[in-house]
N, C-alpha and C positions, 0 to 999 in steps of 0.2 A: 197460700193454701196448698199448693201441691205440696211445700218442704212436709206440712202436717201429714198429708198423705203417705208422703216418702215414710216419714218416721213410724207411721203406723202401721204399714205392710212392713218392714224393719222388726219392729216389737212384737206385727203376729207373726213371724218367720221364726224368732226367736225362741218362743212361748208356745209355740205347736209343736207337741211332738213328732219325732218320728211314729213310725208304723209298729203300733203294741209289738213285742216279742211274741214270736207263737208258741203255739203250747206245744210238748214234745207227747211223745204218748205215755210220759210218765205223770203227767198233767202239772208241768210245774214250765214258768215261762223260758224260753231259749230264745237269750240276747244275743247279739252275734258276737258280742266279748266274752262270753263267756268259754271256757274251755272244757274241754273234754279228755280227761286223763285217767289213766289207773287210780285213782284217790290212795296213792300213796304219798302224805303230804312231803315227806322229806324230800321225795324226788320230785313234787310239784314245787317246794319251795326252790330249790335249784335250779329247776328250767326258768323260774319267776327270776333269781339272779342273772343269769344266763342271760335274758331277756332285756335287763336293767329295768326290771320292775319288782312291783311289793304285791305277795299274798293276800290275798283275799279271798276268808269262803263265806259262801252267803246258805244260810240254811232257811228252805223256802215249800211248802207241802201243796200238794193239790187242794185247789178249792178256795185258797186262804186269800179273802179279799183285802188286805192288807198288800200283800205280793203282787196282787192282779193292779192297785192302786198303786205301787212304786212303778210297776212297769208301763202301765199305761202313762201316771202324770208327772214322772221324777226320770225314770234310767232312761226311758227315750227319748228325751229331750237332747237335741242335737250337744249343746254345748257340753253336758254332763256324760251324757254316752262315747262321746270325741275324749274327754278327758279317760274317764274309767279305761277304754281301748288303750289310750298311748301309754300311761302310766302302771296299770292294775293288770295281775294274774289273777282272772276270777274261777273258782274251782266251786261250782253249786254242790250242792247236798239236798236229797231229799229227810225230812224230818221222820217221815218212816218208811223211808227207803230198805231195801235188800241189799245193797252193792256194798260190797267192803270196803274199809276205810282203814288203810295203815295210820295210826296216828304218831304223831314225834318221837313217843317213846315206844313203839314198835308195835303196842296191842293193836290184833289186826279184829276188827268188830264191824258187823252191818252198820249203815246210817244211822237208823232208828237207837240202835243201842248206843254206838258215840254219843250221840245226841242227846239221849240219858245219861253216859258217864258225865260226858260236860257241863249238865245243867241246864241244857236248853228250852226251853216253851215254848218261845214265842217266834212267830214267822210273819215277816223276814227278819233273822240275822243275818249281821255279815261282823266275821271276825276278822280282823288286820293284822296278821302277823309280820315280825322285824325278818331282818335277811337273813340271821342267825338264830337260832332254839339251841337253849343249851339240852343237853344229852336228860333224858330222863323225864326232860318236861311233855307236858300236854298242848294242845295247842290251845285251850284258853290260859293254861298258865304262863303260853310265852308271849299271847295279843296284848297288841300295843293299843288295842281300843276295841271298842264291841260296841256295835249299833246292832241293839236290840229294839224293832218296830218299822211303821212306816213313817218316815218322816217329808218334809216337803223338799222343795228342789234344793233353796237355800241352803240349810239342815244338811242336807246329803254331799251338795257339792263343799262346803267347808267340811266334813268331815274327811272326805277322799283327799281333800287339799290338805287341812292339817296334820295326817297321815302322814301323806304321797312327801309331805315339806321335814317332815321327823319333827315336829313340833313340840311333840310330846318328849323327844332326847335334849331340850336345849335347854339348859340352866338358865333360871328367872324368867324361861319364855312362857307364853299366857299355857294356860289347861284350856282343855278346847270349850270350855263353856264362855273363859273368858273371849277365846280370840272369836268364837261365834258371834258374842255380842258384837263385837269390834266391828265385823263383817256384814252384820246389819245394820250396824249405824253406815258405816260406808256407802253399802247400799241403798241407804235410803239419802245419805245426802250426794248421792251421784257421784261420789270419791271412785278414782280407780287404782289408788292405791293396794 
C-alpha cells in the first residue's frame, strides 16, 4: 500500500505545476526563462549560440486564454520549464506590441507590425529558429518549426525536443508528426526510450 502511495505523491509532484508566470504590466505572462533583450534578433540569435542554445520567439498578447492556458497547464510544469531554461533562448513578443524588433534582414518595425509582416494571428506562437539565418531572410523564412496555438504538455515538450535534437536536419529522420506519434506510443506503453 504505501509503494501505491509513494507513486502517487510521485505523479502528483510531477503533474503540478509550478506557480503560473506572472503577468508583467504589459499583460502578457513572464516565465523566468524567458529573456529580456533589445529584440534585435541577430544579436539575440548569437547570445542564444553563445549560450549553446536554440532561438525561440514566442508571440503571445494580453488577454489571450490560450497563453494564460500554456502557462498555467504546459510551461510551468516542472519537467518542461527545466527543459525549455537549459536548452531555449526564449525572446517573447507582444502581438501588438510598440517595442521594436530588428528582424534578420535588418527591417527595424514595432511587434505589432512584424507580426503582420510575418503572418501571424494566432497566440501563442513560438518560432524556432536554426543557429544560422542566411542574409536577407526573415525569421519565419529561416524557422525550423512554428508552433502555432496552445498545445498540451505532450505536444509542447516533443516539440522543444524535436527541435532542441535538429530532427528536422537529419536525413530519413521522422517529421515531427511522425516522431510525435512515436512519442506517444512510448508514453503510453511506459517505454523510456
Amino acid at each position: 500500500m504505501l509503494k501505491y502511495i509513494a507513486k502517487f505523491v510521485v505523479a502528483l509532484a510531477v503533474a503540478t505545476p509550478l506557480a503560473a508566470a506572472e503577468l508583467g504590466d504589459d499583460g502578457l505572462h513572464k516565465a523566468p526563462w524567458m529573456r529580456d533583450t533589445f529584440k534585435d534578433l541577430r544579436e539575440d540569435l548569437q547570445e542564444a549560440n553563445d549560450e549553446g542554445k536554440r532561438l525561440a520567439l514566442i508571440f503571445e498578447q494580453r488577454g489571450c486564454i490560450y497563453c494564460t492556458q500554456m502557462h498555467e497547464e504546459v510551461l510551468s510544469r516542472p519537467d518542461i520549464s527545466e527543459y525549455i531554461a537549459e536548452n531555449f533562448f526564449v525572446v517573447q513578443l507582444n502581438l501588438h506590441g510598440d517595442i521594436e524588433v530588428t528582424d534578420f534582414d535588418g527591417e527595424v518595425l514595432a511587434e505589432k507590425d512584424m507580426a503582420r509582416k510575418w503572418g501571424l494571428l494566432f497566440t501563442p506562437t513560438i518560432l524556432f529558429l536554426p543557429e544560422e539565418v542566411e542574409e536577407g531572410k526573415t525569421a519565419p523564412q529561416a524557422a525550423v518549426a512554428v508552433m502555432p496555438g496552445a498545445f498540451g504538455p505532450g505536444t509542447t515538450m516533443d516539440m522543444f525536443t524535436w527541435v532542441n535534437e535538429k530532427r528536422y536536419a537529419l536525413e530519413n529522420e521522422e517529421d515531427f508528426q511522425r516522431y510525435h506519434a512515436r512519442r506517444i506510443r512510448e508514453r503510453n506503453n511506459g517505454s523510456t526510450d
